[in-house]
C-alpha positions in Angstrom: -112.3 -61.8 -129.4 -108.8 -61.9 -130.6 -106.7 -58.5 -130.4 -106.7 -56.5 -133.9 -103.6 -56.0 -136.3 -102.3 -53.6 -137.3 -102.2 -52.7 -141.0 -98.7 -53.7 -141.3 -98.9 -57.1 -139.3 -101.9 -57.9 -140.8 -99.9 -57.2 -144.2 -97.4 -59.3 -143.4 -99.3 -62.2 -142.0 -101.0 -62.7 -145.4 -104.2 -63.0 -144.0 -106.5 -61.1 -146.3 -109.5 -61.0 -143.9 -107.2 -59.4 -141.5 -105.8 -56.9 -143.8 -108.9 -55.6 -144.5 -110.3 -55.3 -141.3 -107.5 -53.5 -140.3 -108.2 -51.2 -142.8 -111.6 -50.8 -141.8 -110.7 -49.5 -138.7 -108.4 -47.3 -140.0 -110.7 -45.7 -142.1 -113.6 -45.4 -140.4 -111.0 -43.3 -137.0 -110.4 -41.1 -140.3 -114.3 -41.1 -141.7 -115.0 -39.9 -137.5 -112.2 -37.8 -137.3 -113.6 -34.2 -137.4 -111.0 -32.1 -139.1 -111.4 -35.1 -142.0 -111.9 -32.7 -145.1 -115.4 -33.0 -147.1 -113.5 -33.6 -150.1 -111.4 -36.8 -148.6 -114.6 -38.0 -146.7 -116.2 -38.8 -149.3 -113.3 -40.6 -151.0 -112.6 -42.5 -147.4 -116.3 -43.7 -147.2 -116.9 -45.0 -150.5 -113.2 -47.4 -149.8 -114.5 -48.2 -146.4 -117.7 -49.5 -148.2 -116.0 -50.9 -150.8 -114.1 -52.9 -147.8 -116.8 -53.7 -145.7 -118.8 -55.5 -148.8 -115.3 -57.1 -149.4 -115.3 -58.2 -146.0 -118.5 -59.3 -146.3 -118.0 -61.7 -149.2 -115.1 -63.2 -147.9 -117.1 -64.2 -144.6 -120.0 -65.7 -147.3 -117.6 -67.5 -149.5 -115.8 -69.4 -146.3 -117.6 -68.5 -142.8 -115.4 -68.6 -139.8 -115.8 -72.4 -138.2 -115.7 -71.1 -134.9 -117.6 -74.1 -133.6 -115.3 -76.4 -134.4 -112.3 -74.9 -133.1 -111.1 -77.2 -130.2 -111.3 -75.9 -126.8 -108.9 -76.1 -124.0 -111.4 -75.7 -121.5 -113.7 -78.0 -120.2 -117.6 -76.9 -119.8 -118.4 -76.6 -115.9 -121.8 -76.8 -115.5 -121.4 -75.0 -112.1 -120.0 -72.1 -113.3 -124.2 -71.3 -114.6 
């Protein structure tokens, strides 16, 4: 799993998937925090929904090709 951004790298890197899920994370360590105040929870979840369905649609419109990523390593069957 690759190491997450930061909000501001992931701003900078112009990756928009990134971005968001760096503001996912954010949001939902404020949505857990418990001296969050009623009033800004329920502004904080509604965004971090609003994100995650962003997310979401992102990942439908062009799914990560994970498979066919090239791979330095070499499969060793010995290693089962």
């Amino acid at each position: 799993m690759a190491d997450l951004m930061s909000i501001t790298e992931a701003a900078e890197s112009g990756d928009m998937r990134a971005l968001l899920v760096a503001l996912r994370g954010r949001l939902a360590a404020a949505v857990d925090n418990p001296t969050t105040s009623a009033r800004d929870l329920t502004a904080l979840s509604r965004l971090l929904r609003e994100i995650v369905q962003e997310i979401e649609h992102l990942d439908a419109r062009e799914p990560r090709r994970l498979a066919l990523v090239p791979s330095d390593r070499v499969f060793d069957a010995s290693a089962l």
